[in-house]
C-alpha positions as CSV (number, residue, x, y, z in Angstrom):
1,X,-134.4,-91.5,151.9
2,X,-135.7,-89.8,148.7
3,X,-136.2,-85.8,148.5
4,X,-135.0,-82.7,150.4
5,X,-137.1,-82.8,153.3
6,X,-134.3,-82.7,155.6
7,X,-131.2,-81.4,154.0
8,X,-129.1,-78.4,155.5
9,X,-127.4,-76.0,152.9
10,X,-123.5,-75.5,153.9
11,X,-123.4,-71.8,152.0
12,X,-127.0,-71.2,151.2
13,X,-127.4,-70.2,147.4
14,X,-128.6,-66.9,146.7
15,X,-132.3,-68.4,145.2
16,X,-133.6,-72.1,146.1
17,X,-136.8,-73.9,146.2
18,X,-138.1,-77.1,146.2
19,X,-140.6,-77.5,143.0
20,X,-142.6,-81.0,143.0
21,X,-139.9,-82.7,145.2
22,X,-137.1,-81.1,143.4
23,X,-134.5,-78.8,144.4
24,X,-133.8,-75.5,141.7
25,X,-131.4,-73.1,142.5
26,X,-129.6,-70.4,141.5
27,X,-126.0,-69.8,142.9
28,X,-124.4,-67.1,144.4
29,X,-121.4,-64.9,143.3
30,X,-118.0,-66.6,142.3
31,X,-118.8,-69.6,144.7
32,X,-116.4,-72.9,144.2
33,X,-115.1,-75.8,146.2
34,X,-111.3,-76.1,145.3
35,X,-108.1,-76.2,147.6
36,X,-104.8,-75.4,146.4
37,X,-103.5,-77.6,143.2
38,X,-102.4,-75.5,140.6
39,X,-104.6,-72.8,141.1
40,X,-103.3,-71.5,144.2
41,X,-106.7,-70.1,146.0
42,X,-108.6,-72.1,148.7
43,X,-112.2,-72.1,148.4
44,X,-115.0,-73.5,150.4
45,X,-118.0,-71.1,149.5
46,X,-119.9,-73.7,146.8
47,X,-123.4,-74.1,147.9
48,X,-124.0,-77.8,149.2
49,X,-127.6,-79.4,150.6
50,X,-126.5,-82.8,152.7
51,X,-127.8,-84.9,155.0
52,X,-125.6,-87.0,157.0
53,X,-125.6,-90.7,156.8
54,X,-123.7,-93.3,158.7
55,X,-121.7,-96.2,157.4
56,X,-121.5,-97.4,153.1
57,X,-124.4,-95.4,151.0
58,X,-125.2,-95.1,147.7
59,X,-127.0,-91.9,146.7
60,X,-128.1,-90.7,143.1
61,X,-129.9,-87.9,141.6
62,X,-130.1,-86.5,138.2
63,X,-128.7,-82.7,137.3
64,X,-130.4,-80.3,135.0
65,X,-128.4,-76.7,134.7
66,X,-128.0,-73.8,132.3
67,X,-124.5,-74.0,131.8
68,X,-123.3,-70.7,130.4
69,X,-120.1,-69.4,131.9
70,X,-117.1,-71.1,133.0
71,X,-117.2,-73.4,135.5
72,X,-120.4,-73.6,136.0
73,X,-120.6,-76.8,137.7
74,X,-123.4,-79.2,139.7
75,X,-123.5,-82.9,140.8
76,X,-123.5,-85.3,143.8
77,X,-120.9,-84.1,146.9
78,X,-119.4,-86.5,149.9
79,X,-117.6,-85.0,152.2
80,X,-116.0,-85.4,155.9
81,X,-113.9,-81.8,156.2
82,X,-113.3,-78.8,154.5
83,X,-110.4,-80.6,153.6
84,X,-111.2,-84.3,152.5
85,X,-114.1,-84.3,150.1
86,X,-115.4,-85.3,146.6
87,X,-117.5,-83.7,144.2
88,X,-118.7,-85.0,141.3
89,X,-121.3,-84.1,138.2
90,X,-121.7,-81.6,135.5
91,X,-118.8,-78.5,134.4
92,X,-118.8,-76.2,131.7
93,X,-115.9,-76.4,130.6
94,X,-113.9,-75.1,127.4
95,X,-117.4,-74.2,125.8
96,X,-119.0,-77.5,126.4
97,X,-120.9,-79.9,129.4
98,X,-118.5,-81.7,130.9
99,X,-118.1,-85.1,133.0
100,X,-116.1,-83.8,135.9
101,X,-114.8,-85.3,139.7
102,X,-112.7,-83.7,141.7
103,X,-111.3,-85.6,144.9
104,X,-109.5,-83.6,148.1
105,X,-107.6,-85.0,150.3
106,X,-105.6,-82.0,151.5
107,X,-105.3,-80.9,148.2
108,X,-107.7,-80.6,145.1
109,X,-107.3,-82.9,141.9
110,X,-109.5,-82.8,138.7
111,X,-110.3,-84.9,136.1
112,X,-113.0,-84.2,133.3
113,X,-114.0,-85.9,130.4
114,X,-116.4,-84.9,127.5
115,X,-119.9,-86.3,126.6
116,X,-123.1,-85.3,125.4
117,X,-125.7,-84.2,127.7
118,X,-128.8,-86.0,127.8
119,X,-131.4,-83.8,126.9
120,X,-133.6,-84.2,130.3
121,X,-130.2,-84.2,132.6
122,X,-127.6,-86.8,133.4
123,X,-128.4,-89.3,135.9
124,X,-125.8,-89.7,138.7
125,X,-124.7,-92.2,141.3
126,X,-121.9,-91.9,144.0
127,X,-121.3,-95.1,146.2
128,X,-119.2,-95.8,149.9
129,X,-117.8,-98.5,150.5
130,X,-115.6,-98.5,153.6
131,X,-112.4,-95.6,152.1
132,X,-113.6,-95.8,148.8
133,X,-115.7,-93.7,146.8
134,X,-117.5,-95.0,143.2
135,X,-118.5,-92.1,141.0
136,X,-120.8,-93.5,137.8
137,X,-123.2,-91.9,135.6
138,X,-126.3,-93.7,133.8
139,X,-125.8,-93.8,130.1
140,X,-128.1,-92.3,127.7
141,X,-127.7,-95.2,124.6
142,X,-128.5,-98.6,126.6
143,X,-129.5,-97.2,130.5
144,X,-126.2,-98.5,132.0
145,X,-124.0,-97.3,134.7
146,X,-120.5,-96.7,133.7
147,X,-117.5,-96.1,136.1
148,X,-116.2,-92.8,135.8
149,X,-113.7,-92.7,139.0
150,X,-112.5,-94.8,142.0
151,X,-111.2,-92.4,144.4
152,X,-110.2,-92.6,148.2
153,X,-111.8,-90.8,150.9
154,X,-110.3,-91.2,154.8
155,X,-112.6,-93.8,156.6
156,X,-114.7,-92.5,159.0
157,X,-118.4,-93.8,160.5
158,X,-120.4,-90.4,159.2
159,X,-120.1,-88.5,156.0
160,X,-122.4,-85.7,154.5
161,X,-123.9,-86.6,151.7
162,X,-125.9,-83.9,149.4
163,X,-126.2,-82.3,145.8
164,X,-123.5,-79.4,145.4
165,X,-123.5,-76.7,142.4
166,X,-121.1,-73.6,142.0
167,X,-120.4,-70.9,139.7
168,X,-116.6,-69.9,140.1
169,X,-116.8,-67.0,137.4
170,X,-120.2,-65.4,138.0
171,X,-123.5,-65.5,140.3
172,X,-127.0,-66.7,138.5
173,X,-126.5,-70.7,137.5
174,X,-129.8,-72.2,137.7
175,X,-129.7,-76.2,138.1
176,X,-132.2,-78.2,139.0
177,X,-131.7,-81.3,141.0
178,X,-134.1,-84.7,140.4
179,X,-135.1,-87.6,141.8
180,X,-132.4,-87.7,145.1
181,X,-132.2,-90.4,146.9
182,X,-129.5,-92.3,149.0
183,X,-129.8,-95.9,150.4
184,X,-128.1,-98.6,151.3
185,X,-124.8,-99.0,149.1
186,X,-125.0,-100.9,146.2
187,X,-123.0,-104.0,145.3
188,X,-119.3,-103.8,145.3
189,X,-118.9,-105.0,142.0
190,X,-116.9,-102.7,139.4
191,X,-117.8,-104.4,136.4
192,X,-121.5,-106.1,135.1
């Protein structure tokens, strides 16, 4: 499946539109996926556009944002509840574009890593395999995927599946989402 003909938005964003297959938007106030860890506020108001698969996947699109404030975040989302999901992509974070995953189960985790942005947007893919989630991104210098996380999600036969962005300190992020597509899940393989 390539495109958003038949997504569904989980907290519409204040401004979307599909331009030439691809998705833009622009968020809504203060909106965030996060539950609990160190933080101590539970928030479920991110804007997410999913469809739901059944069974192992692996879906991939590229993200495109203008990251200005804090947080601003967008990427590639799985999830099963409110309360057992994983989002992964792009974060602005201490004043740069960031590699970012955060897995819940219950609770919220985070883990981010710095890296230079590819100019035209960084390419992302997010595989099932039975409870396990692989997050990789498509390197700019020799067009390879690297592992960024290995993560657990609860087994279960359906999952949504979709692009997710958020802006935790303010409303306006414009991202732009390319190229989305999910099929069958890739090889299991960690390593080439």
């Amino acid at each position: 499946m390539k495109g958003f003909e038949n997504y569904t938005w989980l907290n519409a964003p204040a401004s979307s539109e599909i331009r030439s297959g691809d998705l833009w938007v622009k968020t809504g106030d203060r909106t965030d996926f996060w539950r609990g860890t160190f933080y101590d506020f539970w928030r479920d108001s991110g804007h997410f556009a999913y469809v739901t698969v059944e069974g192992d996947f692996s879906a991939e699109v590229t993200v495109d944002g203008l990251y200005e404030a804090l947080y601003d975040q967008a990427g590639l989302m799985v999830r099963l509840s409110e309360s057992h999901w994983i989002k992964a992509g792009t974060e602005f974070t201490d004043g740069e574009v960031c590699l970012s995953v955060v897995v819940t189960n219950d609770h919220s985790d985070w883990s981010v890593q710095r890296m230079a942005l590819p100019s035209d947007g960084l390419r992302l893919r997010l595989t099932r395999h039975g409870e396990a989630i692989k997050v990789q991104y498509l390197r700019e210098l020799d067009q390879k995927w690297q592992l960024i996380r290995l993560a657990y999600l609860p087994p279960t036969t359906k999952a949504e599946v979709g692009v997710m962005c958020c802006s935790p300190e303010r409303n306006g992020f414009e991202v732009l989402f390319r190229d989305f597509q999910i099929g069958p899940a890739i090889d299991r393989r960690l390593h080439d």
